[in-house]
C-alpha positions as CSV (number, residue, x, y, z in Angstrom):
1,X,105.2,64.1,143.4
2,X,107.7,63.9,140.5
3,X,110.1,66.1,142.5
4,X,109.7,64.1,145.7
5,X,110.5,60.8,143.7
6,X,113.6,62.7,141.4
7,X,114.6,62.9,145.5
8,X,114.1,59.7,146.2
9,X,116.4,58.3,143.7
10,X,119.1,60.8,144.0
11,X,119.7,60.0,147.7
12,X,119.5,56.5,146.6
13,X,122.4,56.5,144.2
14,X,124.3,58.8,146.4
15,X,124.1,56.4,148.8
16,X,125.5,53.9,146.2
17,X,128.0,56.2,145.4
18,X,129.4,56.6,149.1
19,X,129.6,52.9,149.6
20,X,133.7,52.5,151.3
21,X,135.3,50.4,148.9
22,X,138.4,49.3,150.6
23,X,140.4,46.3,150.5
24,X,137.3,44.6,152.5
25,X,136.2,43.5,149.2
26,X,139.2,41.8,147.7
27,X,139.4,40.2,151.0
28,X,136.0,38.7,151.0
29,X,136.5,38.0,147.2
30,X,139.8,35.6,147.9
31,X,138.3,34.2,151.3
32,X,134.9,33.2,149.5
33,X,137.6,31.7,146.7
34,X,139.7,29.9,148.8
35,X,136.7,27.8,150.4
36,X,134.4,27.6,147.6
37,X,136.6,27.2,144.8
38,X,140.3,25.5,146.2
39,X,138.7,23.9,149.3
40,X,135.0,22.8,147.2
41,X,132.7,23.8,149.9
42,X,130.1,26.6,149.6
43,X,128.6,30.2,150.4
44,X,125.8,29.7,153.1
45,X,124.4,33.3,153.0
46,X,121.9,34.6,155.6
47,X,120.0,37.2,157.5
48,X,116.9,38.1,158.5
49,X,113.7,40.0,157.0
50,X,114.8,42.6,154.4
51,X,118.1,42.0,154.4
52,X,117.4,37.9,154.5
53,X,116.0,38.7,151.0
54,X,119.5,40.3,150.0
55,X,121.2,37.2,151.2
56,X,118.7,34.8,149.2
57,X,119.6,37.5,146.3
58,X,122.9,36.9,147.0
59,X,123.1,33.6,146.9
60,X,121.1,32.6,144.0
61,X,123.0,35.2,141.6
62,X,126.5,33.6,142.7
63,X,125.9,30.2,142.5
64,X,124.1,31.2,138.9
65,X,127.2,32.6,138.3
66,X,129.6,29.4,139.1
67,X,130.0,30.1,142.6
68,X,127.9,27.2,144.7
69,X,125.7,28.8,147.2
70,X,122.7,28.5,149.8
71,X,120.5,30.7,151.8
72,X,119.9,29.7,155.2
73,X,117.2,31.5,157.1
74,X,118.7,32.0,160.6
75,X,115.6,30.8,162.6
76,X,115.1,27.5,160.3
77,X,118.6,26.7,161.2
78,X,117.6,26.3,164.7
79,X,114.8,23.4,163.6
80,X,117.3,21.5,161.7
81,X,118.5,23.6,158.6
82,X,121.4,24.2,160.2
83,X,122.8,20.9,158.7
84,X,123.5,22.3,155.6
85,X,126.9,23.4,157.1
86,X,129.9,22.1,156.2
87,X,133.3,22.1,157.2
88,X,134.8,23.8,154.0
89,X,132.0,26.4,153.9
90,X,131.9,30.1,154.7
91,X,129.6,32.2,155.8
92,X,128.1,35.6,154.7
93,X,125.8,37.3,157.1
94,X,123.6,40.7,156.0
95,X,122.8,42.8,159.1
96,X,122.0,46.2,158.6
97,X,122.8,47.0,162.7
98,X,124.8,43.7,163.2
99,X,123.2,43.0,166.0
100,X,120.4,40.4,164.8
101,X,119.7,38.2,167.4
102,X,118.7,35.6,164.9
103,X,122.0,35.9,163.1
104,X,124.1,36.0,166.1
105,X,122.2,32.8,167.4
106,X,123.3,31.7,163.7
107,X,127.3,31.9,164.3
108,X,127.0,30.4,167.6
109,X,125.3,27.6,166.5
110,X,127.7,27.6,163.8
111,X,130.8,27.6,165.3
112,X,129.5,24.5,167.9
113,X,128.8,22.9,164.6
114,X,132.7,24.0,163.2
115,X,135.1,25.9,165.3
116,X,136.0,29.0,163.6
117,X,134.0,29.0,160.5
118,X,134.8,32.1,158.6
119,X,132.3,34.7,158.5
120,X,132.0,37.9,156.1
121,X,129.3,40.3,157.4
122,X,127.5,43.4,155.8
123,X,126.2,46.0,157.7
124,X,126.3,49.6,158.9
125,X,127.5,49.6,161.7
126,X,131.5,48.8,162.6
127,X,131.3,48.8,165.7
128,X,128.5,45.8,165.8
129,X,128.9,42.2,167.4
130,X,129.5,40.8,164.0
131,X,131.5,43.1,162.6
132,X,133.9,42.1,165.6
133,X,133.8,38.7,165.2
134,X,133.7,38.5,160.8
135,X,136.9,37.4,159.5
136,X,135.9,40.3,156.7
137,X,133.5,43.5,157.3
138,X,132.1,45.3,154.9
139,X,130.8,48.7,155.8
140,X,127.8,49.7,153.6
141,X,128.6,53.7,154.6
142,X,125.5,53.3,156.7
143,X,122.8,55.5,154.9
144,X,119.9,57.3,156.1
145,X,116.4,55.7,155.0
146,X,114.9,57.6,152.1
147,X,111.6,56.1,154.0
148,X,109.7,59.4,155.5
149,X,109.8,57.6,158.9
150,X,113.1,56.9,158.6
151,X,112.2,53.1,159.9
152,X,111.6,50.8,156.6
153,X,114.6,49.4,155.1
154,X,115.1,51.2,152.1
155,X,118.6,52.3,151.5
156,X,120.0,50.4,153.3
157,X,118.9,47.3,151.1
158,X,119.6,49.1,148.0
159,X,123.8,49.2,149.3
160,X,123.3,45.8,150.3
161,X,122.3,44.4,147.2
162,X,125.4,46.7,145.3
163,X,128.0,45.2,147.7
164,X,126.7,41.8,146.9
165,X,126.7,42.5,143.0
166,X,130.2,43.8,143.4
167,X,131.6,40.4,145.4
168,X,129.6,38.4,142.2
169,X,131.2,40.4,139.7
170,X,134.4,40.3,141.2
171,X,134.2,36.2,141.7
172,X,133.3,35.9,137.7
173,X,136.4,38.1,136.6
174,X,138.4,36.4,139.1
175,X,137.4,32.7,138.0
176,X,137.3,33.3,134.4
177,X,132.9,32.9,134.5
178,X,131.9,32.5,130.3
179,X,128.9,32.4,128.4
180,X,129.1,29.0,128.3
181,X,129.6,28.8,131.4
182,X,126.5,30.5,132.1
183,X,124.4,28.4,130.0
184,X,124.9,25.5,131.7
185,X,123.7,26.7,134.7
186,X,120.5,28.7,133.8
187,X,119.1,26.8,130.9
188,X,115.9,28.1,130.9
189,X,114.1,31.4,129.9
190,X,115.5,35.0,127.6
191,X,119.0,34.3,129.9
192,X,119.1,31.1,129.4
193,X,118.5,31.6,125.6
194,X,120.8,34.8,125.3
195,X,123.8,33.0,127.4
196,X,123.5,29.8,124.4
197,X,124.1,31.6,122.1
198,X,126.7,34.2,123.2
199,X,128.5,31.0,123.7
200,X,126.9,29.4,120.4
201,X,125.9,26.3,122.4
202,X,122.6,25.1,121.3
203,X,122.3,21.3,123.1
């Protein structure tokens, strides 16, 4: 069992390892800038199942991290959510095949909403409805499951959330994110405690 596990892991971080980092992710770094930051909408992130938990990952940890976000689960948005959407926002979709119905429906409805919203997509596979149509793909390398069936998401969520740590890093460099900065935003609990006084802010 130890050997099958040691496994496990090691085709998980290979997988990590053989993400393509390209200039995809500078792209999706200064598009998500331009609207969030210049232009003071938001990141609506989405998808469905597995990789909708990503995207509510995603989401949480930038606007934690002074980047204002939202997750919108693609079938809500057809009851109504879906007016969460504004004209300055952008949108990042997770997809492992890029051919979620759900999500698709999603930019349709969309765009009828705004014409042309930007989109950034994740997924394996490049040659996927949504990668065609994203202003910005990124290609997670598209890795085998480690699941023995070769069916549950497994690696392919592990990537996912890597790429989205990597745009959430990148955002904090690029906007100058601090301690302080932190604190404001996640009072509460060890961070919130640990990020006051890294900054030395006690209110």
């Amino acid at each position: 069992m130890k050997e099958f596990i040691t496994d496990v892991i090691k085709k998980e971080a290979e997988a990590v390892r053989n993400i393509p980092v390209n200039d995809s992710f500078e792209k999706a770094v200064e598009l998500i800038y331009e609207h969030v930051h210049k232009k003071r909408g938001k990141l609506v992130a989405s998808g469905m199942g597995k990789a909708g938990q990503i995207a509510l990952n995603i989401a949480t940890t930038f606007s934690s991290t002074g980047t204002p976000s939202v997750f919108l689960h693609p079938s809500d948005s057809q009851h109504g959510d879906l007016g969460v959407i504004q004209e300055n926002d952008i949108l990042l979709l997770v997809s492992n095949s890029g051919e979620t119905c759900e999500i698709i429906e999603l930019v349709e409805l969309a765009w009828n909403l705004y014409a042309n919203l930007p989109i950034i997509v994740i997924s394996g596979n490049s040659e996927s409805k949504l990668a065609k149509n994203a202003d910005v793909f990124i290609h997670t390398g598209n890795p085998a499951e480690v699941c023995i069936l070769g069916l549950s998401p497994t690696t392919s969520t592990t990537v996912m959330t890597v790429i989205g740590d990597a745009l959430v890093i990148s955002m904090m460099k690029k906007i100058g994110f601090t301690s302080e900065d932190y604190a404001k935003r996640h009072h509460g609990g060890y961070l919130g405690d640990k990020s006051r006084k890294q900054a030395k802010w006690k209110k």
